[in-house]
C-alpha positions as CSV (number, residue, x, y, z in Angstrom):
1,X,59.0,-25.3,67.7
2,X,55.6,-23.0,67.7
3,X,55.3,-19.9,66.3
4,X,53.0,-17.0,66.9
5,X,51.4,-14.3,64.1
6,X,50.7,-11.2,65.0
7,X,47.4,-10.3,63.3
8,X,47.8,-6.9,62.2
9,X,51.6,-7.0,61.1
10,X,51.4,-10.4,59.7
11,X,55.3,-10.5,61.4
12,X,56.4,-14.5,62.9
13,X,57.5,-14.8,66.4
14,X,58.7,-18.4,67.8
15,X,57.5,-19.3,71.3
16,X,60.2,-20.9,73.5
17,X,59.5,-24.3,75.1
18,X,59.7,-24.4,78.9
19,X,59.6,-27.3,81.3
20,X,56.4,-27.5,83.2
21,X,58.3,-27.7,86.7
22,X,60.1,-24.4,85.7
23,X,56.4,-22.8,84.8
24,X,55.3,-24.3,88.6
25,X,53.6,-27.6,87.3
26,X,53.5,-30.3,89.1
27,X,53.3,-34.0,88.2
28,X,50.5,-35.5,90.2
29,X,48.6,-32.5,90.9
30,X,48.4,-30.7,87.6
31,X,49.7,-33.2,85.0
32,X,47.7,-35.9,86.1
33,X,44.7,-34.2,86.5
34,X,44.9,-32.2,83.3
35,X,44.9,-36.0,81.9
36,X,42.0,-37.2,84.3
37,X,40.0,-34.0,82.7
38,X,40.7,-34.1,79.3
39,X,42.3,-38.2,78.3
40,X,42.9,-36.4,74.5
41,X,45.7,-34.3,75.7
42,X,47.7,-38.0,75.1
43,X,46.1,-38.2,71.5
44,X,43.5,-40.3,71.8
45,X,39.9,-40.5,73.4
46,X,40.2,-42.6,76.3
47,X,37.9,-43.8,79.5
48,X,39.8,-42.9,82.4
49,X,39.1,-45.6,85.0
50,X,41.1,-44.6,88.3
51,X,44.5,-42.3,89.5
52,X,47.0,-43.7,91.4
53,X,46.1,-46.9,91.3
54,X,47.3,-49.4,93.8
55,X,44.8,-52.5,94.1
56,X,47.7,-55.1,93.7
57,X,48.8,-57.5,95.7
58,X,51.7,-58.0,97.8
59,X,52.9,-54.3,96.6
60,X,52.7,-50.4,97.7
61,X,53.7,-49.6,93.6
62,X,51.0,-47.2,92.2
63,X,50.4,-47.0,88.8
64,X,49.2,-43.0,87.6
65,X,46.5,-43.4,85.9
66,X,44.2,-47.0,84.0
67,X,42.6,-46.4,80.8
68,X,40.5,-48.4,78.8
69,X,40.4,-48.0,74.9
70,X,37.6,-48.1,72.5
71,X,39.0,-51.7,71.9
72,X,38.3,-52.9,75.2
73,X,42.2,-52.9,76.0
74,X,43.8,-51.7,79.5
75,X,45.9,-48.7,79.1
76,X,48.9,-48.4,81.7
77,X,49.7,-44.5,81.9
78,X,52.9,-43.7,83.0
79,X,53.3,-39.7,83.5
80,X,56.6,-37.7,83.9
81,X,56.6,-33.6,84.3
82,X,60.1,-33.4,82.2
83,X,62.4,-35.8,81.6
84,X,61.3,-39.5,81.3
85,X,63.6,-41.5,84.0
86,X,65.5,-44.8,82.8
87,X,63.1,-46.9,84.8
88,X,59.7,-45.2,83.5
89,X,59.8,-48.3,80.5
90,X,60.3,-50.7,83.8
91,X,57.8,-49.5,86.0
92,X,55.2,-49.1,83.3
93,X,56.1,-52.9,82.4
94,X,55.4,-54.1,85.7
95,X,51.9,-52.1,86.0
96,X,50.9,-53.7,82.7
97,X,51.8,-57.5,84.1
98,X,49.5,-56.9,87.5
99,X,46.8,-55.5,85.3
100,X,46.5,-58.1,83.0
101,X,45.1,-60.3,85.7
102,X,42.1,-57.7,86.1
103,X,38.7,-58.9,84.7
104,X,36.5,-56.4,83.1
105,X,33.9,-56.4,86.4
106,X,37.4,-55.4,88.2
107,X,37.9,-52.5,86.2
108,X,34.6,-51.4,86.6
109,X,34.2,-51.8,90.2
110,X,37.7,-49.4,90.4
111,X,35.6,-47.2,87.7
112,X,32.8,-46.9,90.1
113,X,35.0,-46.3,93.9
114,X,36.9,-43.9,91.6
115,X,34.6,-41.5,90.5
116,X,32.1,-41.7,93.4
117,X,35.4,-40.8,95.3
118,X,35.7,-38.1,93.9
119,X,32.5,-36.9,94.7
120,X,31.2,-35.6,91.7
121,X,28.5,-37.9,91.3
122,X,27.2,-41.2,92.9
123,X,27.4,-44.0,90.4
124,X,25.3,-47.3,90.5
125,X,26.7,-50.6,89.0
126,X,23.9,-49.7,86.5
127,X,25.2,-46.6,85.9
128,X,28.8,-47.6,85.1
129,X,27.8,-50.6,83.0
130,X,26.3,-48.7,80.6
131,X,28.8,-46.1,80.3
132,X,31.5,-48.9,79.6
133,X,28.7,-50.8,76.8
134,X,28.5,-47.3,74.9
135,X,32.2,-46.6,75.1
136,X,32.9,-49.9,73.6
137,X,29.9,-50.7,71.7
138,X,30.6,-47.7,68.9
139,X,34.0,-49.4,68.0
140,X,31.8,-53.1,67.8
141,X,28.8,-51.4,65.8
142,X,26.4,-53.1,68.5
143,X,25.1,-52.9,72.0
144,X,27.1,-54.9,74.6
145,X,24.7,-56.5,77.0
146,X,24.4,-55.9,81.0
147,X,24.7,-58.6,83.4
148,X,22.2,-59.1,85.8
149,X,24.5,-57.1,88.4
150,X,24.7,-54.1,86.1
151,X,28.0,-53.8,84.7
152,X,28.9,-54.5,80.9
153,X,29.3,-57.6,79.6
154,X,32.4,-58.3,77.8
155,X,35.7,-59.9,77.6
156,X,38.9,-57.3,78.7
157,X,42.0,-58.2,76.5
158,X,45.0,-59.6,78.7
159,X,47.1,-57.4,77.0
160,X,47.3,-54.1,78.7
161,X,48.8,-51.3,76.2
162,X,51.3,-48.9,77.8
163,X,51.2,-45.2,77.2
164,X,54.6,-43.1,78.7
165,X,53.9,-39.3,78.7
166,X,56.9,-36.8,79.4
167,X,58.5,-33.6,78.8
168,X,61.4,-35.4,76.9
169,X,62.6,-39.1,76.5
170,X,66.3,-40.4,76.1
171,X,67.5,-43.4,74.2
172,X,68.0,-45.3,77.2
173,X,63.7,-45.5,76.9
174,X,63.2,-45.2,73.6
175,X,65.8,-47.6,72.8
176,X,64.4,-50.5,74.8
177,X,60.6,-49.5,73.9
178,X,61.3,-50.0,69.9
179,X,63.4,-53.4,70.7
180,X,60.2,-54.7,72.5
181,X,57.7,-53.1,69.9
182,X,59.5,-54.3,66.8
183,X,61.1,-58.0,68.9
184,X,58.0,-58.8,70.9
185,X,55.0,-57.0,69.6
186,X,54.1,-55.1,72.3
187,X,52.0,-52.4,72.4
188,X,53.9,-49.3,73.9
189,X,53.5,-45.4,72.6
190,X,55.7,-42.6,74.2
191,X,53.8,-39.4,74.0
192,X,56.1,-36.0,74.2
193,X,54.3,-33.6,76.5
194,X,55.5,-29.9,76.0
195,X,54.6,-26.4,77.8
196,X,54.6,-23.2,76.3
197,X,54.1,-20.0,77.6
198,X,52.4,-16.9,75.2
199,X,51.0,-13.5,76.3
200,X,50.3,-14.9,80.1
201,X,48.7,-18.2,78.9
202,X,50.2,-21.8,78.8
203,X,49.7,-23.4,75.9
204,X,50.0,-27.7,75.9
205,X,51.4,-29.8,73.1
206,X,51.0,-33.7,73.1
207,X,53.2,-35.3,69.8
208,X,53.3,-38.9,70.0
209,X,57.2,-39.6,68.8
210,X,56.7,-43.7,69.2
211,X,55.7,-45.3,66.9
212,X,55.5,-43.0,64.3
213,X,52.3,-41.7,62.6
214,X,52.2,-44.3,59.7
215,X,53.0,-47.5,61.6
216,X,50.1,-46.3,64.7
217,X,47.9,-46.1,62.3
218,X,48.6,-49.7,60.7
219,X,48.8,-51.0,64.2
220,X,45.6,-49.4,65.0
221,X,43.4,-50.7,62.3
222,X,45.1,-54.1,63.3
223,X,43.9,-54.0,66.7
224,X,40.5,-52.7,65.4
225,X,40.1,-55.9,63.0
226,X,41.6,-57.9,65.8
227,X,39.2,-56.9,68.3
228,X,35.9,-56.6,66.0
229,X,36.9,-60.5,64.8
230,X,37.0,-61.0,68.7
231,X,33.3,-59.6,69.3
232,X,32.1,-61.0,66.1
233,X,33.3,-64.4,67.2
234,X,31.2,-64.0,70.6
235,X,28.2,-61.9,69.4
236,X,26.6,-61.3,66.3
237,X,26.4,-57.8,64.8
238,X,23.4,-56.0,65.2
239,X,22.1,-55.5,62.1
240,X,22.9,-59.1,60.9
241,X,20.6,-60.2,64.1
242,X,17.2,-57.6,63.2
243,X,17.9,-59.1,59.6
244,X,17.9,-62.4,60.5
245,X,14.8,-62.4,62.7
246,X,13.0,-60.5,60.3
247,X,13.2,-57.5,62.6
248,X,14.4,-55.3,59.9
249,X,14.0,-55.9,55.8
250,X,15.5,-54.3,53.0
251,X,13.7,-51.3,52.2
252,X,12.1,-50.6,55.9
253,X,11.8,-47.2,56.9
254,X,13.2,-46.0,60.9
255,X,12.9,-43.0,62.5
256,X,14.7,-41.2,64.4
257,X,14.1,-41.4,68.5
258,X,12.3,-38.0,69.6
259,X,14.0,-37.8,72.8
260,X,17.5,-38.1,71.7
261,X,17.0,-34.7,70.3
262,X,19.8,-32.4,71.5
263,X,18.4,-29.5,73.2
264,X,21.0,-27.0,71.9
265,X,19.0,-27.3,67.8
266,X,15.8,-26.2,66.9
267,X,15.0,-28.0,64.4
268,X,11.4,-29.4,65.2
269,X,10.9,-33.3,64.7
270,X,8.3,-34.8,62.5
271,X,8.0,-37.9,60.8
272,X,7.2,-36.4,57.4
273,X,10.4,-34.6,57.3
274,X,13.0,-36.7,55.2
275,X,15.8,-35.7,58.2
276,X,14.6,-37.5,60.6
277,X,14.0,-40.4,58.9
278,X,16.4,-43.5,56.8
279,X,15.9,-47.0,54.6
280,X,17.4,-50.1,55.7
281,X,18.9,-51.3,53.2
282,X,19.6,-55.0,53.9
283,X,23.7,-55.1,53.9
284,X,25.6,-56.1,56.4
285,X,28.5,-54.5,55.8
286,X,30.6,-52.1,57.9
287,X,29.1,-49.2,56.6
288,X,26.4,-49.7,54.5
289,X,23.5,-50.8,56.6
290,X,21.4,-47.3,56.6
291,X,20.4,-44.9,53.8
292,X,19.6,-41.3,55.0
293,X,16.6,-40.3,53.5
294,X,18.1,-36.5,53.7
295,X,20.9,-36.4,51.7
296,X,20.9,-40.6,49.7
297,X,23.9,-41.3,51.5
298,X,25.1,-45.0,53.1
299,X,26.0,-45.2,56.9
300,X,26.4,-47.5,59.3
301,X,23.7,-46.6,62.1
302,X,26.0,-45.3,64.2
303,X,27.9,-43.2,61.2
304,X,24.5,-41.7,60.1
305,X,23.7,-41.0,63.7
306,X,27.2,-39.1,64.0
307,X,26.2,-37.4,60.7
308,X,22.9,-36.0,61.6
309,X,23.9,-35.0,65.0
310,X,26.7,-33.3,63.6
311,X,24.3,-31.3,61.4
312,X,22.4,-29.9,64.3
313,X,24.7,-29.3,66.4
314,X,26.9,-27.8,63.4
315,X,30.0,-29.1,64.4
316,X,32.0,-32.9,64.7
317,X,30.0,-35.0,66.9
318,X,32.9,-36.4,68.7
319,X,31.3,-38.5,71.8
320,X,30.5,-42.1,72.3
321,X,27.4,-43.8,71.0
322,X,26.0,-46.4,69.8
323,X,23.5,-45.5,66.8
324,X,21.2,-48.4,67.0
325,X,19.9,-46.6,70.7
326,X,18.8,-43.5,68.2
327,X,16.7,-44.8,65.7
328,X,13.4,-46.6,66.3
329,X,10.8,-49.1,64.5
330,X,7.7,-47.4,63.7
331,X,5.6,-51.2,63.5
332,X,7.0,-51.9,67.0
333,X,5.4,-49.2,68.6
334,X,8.2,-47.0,68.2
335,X,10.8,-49.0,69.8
336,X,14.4,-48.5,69.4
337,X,16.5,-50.7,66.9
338,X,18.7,-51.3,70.4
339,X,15.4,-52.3,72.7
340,X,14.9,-54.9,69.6
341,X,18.0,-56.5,69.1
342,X,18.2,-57.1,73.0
343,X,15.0,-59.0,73.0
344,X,13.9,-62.1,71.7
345,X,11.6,-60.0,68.8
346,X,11.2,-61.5,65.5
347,X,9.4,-59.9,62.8
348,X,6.8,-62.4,62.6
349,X,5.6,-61.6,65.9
350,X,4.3,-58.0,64.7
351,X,2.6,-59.8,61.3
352,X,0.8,-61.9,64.2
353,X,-0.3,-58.7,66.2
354,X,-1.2,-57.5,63.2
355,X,-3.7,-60.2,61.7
356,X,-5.0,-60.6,65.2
């Protein structure tokens, strides 16, 4: 139930629920797209790759809408205006089994004929490549690499995750979805979607009922540690690869990258001033690569990137990055921490420039 305030009489009115095909909604055309817009209204940031989906073989089924978490896991979306049907847990099983034969140059060949499609843009491999790396590359605290094609380089889990998004569910979902969440492992959420209508506005609430808050968030952080053992395993972190060549040392100062300035602050950049620079300092932890000159606090890169932006911009940063693309060396003629890792540079070739 949601309740409204007036703001002069302080009095409490509720606001009725409605079902979204009795306010005129419709699934495919203003559900769908409302997710396509804005992934959040499901609860979590996600990379929308495609709509209606229907690349598989031997089969006219089409899946609503592929997502990609900041994991690197598929997400099978399964969207129902009111009531969730007793097949939705079905259908959205058999989407998930096609999509797991999908390699991540698949996905982001759909990415590409997707969006280009819809004619908002015209995307190069390049383009889409590097939109996937930064997605994924804030969870993994490093750059993913581009193959010589363009698109990201990195290895999709064969485990899609399955999202189902209605006005209501009945037990004859639910039921089955906990069996296979609680029997099997499998990763399956049931987000409620629910309309309200207040003074001539429609107001959207997403509650995810399955699983609950507290086990999400362990099975999130278990997918997290999962996935960034995964990366770990294939790729060295960043900031273990500029210590290790020398790159950076303990105590090196970085600046930050001019040009990644956001143009809505007006806060001028100089290298004297304490904000725009930070001190490495030599861990290889999670979070405690990067002390901000500003303030004495411990990031990660890509924390104190998210810090500092969210001082100019006086508000949460809340987009994609990866902070190592922000900050740059000032003995490598300014190049980014990113630029560095990606080469072959070790600190001793600078002391050689140097002494010659």
């Amino acid at each position: 139930m949601i309740f409204s305030v007036d703001g002069d009489e302080g009095t409490l009115k509720s606001i009725e629920k409605e079902k979204l095909s009795k306010l005129g909604f419709f699934e495919r055309r203003d559900l769908q797209e409302w997710v396509i817009q804005e992934p959040r209204i499901l609860g979590e940031g996600l990379l929308v790759i495609t709509s209606e989906y229907a690349n598989f073989e031997e089969t006219r089924d089409r899946l609503d809408i592929l997502g990609l978490d900041r994991q690197g896991r598929l997400v099978v979306i399964e969207l129902k205006r009111d009531h969730a049907d007793r097949t939705t847990d079905l259908q959205a099983i058999k989407y998930a089994s096609y999509c797991a034969t999908l390699t991540a140059e698949d996905v982001q060949k759909d990415y590409r004929e997707f969006w280009n499609g819809r004619g908002e843009q015209s995307l190069t491999p390049e383009d889409v490549g590097q939109r996937f790396a930064d997605f994924i590359s804030e969870t993994l605290g490093e750059d993913l690499p581009l193959s010589s094609d363009g698109w990201a380089d990195f290895d999709l889990d064969q485990k899609p995750r399955i999202l189902l998004a209605a006005g209501s569910f009945g037990t004859e979902v639910t039921a089955p979805v906990m069996w296979l969440i609680e029997e099997y492992g499998m990763d399956i959420t049931c987000t409620r979607i629910e309309a309200y209508e207040h003074q001539n506005q429609i107001l959207i609430n997403s509650e995810q009922i399955i699983p609950v808050a507290e086990v999400e968030e362990y099975m999130t952080k278990r997918r997290k540690k999962q996935g960034t053992q995964k990366a770990v395993s294939r790729r060295p972190a960043a900031i273990n690869v500029l210590l290790d060549r020398g790159v950076l040392t303990p105590g090196q100062k970085v600046y930050f990258h001019s040009e990644q300035i956001p143009d809505e602050t007006d806060r001028e950049w100089s290298k004297d001033d304490e904000f725009w620079r930070a001190t490495v300092t030599g861990n290889t932890g999670r979070s405690d690569n990067v002390k901000w000159d500003y303030n004495d606090e411990i990031y990660s890169f890509t924390g104190l990137t998210r810090e500092l932006l969210g001082e100019l911009l006086d508000s949460d940063y809340s987009g994609a990055l990866n902070g190592y693309k922000f900050w740059c060396h000032p003995d490598f003629d300014g190049r980014t921490l990113s630029s560095l890792r990606n080469s072959a540079t070790r600190g001793e070739d600078q002391e050689r420039k140097t002494n010659n």
